[in-house]
C-alpha positions as CSV (number, residue, x, y, z in Angstrom):
1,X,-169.9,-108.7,-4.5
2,X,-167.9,-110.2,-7.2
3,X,-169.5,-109.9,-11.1
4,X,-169.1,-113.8,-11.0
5,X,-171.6,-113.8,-7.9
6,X,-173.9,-111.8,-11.1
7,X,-173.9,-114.4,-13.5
8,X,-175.5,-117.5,-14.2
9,X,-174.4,-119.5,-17.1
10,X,-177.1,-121.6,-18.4
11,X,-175.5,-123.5,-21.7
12,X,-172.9,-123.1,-24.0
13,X,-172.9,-123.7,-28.0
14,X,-169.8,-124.0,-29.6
15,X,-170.2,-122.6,-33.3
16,X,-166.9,-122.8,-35.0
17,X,-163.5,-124.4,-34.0
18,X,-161.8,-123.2,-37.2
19,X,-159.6,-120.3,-37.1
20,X,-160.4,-119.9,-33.6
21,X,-163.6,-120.5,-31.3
22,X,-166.9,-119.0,-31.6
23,X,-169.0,-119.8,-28.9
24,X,-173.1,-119.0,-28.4
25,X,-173.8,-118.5,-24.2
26,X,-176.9,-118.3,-23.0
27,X,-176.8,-116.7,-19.4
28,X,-178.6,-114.8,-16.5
29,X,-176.8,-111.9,-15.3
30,X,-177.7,-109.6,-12.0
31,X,-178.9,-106.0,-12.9
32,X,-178.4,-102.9,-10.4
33,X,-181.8,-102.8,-9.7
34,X,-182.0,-106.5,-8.3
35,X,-183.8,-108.0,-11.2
36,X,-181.9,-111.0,-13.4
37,X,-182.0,-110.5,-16.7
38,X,-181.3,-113.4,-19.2
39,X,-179.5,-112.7,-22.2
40,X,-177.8,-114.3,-24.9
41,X,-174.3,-113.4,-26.8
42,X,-171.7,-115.0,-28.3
43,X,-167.9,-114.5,-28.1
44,X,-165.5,-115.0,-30.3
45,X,-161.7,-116.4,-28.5
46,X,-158.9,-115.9,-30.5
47,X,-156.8,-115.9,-27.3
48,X,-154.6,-112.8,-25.9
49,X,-152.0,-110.6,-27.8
50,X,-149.5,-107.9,-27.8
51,X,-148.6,-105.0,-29.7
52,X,-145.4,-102.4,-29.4
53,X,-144.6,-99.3,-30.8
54,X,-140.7,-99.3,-32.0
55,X,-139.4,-95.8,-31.6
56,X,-136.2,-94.2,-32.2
57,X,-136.2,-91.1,-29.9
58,X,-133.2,-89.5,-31.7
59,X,-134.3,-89.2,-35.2
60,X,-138.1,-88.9,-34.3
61,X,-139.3,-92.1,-36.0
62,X,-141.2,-95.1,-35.3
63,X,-141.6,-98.6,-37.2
64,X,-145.5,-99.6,-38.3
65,X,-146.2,-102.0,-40.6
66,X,-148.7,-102.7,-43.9
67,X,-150.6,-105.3,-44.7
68,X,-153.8,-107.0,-46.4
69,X,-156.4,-106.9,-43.1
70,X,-159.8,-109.3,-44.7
71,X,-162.3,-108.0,-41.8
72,X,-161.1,-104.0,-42.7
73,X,-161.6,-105.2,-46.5
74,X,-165.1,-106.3,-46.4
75,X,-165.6,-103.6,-43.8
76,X,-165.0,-100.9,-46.6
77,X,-161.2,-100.4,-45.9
78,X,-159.9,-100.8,-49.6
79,X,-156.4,-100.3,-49.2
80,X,-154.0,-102.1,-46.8
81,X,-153.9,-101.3,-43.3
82,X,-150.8,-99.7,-41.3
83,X,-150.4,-100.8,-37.8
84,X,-147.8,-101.4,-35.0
85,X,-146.5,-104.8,-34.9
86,X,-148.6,-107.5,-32.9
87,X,-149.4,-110.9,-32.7
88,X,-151.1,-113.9,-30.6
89,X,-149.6,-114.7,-27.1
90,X,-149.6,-118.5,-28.3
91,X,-149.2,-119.5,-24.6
92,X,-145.9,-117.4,-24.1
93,X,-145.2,-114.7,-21.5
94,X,-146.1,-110.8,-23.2
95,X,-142.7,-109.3,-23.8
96,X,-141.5,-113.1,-25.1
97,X,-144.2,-112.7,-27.7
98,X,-144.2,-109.5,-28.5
99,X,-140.0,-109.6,-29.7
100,X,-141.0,-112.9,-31.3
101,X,-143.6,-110.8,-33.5
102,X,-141.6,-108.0,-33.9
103,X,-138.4,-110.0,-35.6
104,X,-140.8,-112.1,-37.7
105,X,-142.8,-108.8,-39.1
106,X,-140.0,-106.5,-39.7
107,X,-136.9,-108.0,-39.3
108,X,-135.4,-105.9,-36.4
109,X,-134.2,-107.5,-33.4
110,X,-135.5,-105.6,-30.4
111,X,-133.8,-105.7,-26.8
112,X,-135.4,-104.0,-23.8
113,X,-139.6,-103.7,-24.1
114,X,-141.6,-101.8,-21.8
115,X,-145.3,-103.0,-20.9
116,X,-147.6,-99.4,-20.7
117,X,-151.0,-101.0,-20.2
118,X,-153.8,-103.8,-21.3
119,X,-156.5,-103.3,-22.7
120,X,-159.8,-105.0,-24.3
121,X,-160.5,-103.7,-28.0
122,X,-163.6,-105.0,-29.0
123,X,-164.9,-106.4,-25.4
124,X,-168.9,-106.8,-26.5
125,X,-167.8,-109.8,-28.5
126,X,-164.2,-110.3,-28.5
127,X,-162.6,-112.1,-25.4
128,X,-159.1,-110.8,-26.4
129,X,-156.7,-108.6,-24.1
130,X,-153.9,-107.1,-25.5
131,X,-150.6,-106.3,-23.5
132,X,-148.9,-102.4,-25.2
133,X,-145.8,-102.0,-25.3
134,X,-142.8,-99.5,-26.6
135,X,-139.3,-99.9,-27.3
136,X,-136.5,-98.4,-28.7
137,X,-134.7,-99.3,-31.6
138,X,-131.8,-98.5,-34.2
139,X,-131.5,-99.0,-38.1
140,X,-128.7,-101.2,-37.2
141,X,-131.0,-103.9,-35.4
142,X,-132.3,-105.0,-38.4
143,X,-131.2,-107.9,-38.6
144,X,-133.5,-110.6,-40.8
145,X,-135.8,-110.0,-43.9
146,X,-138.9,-109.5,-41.7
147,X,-142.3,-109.9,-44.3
148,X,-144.3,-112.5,-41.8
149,X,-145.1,-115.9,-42.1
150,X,-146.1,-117.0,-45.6
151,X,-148.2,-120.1,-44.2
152,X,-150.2,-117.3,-41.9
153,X,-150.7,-115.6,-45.0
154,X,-148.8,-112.5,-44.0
155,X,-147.2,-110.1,-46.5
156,X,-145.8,-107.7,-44.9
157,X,-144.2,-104.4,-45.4
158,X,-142.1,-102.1,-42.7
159,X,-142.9,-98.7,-42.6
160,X,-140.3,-95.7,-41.0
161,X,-142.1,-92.7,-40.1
162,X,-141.8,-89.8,-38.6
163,X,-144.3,-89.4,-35.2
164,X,-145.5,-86.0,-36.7
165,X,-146.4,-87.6,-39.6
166,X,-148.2,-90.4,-38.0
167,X,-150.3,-88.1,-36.4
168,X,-151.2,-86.3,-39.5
169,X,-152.1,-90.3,-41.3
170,X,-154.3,-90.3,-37.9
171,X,-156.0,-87.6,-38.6
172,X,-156.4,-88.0,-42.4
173,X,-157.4,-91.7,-41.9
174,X,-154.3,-93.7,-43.4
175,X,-153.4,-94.8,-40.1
176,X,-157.5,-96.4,-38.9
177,X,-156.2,-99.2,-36.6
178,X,-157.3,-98.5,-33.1
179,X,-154.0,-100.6,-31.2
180,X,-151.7,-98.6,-33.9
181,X,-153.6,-95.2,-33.0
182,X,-153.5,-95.7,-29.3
183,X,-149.3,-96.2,-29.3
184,X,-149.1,-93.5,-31.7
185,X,-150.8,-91.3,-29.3
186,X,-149.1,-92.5,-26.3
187,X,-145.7,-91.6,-27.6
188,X,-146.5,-88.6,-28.6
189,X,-147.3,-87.4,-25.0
190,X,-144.7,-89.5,-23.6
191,X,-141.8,-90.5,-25.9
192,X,-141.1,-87.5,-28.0
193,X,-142.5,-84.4,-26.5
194,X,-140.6,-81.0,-27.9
């Protein structure tokens, strides 16, 4: 049985079209034990992403970024946030986007990208998938300013660290973003093991 074959959508709200779309659903969904249960939740659609983890291999670094984060601000996070580079699909095909993003946040062309996985971040009220990715890169392919889009608000810094030392900011909390933490991870049991 599919999940679709478990859920019966009674109405829809829509409850802002501004940034992006918050919608109110009102549904029945199948439980295990035969009963349907109706519930009510709303899901905010912001469309899918991608993120990547830049990494040079040779000198045991990797390229995050800094910037203002609102939701991690009001959330407590009084400082700006350090992440891998990522951004909005915006109808485009994964790796398209993701060396779009990558050129407009830190300036450095990137050539070959590798999809690891997918995954949902916040699936109990975000629709959002995002497509992870790696790739390498050397100081020479910088080759634009980088900072982000003005009109999106961005300000952006790039940050060069060393994977070691992105492990340590994990575990003292300077590096809190859960996409950021997941690449770090991952290329630390897959890109530079000693």
């Amino acid at each position: 049985m599919s999940i679709a074959d478990r859920v019966r959508i009674h109405d829809v709200t829509l409850l802002s079209d501004n940034w992006y779309i918050l919608k109110k659903t009102r549904f029945s969904f199948l439980r295990s034990d035969g009963r349907w249960q109706e519930q009510t939740r709303e899901t905010y659609d912001r469309g899918n992403g991608a993120a990547i983890l830049l990494f040079d291999r040779e000198r045991r670094t990797i390229l995050l970024v800094r910037q203002f984060r609102f939701p991690a601000f009001v959330n407590g996070h009084d400082d700006l946030l350090i992440e891998a580079p990522a951004g909005l699909l915006d109808a485009r095909a994964p790796a398209e986007a993701i060396r779009a993003e990558v050129a407009e946040e830190t300036g450095f062309a990137v050539g070959e990208v590798r999809q690891i996985f997918e995954a949902y971040m916040s699936p109990g009220s975000v629709t959002e998938k995002l497509h992870f990715f790696v790739g390498e890169y050397a100081p020479g392919d910088r080759v634009g300013q980088g900072g982000g889009c003005v009109a999106e608000g961005e300000d952006i810094a790039v940050l060069e660290i060393d994977i070691d030392e992105a492990l340590t900011m994990i575990g003292d909390g300077r590096i809190c973003d859960g996409k950021t933490i997941m690449l770090v991870q991952y290329a630390a049991l897959n890109l530079f093991r000693s």
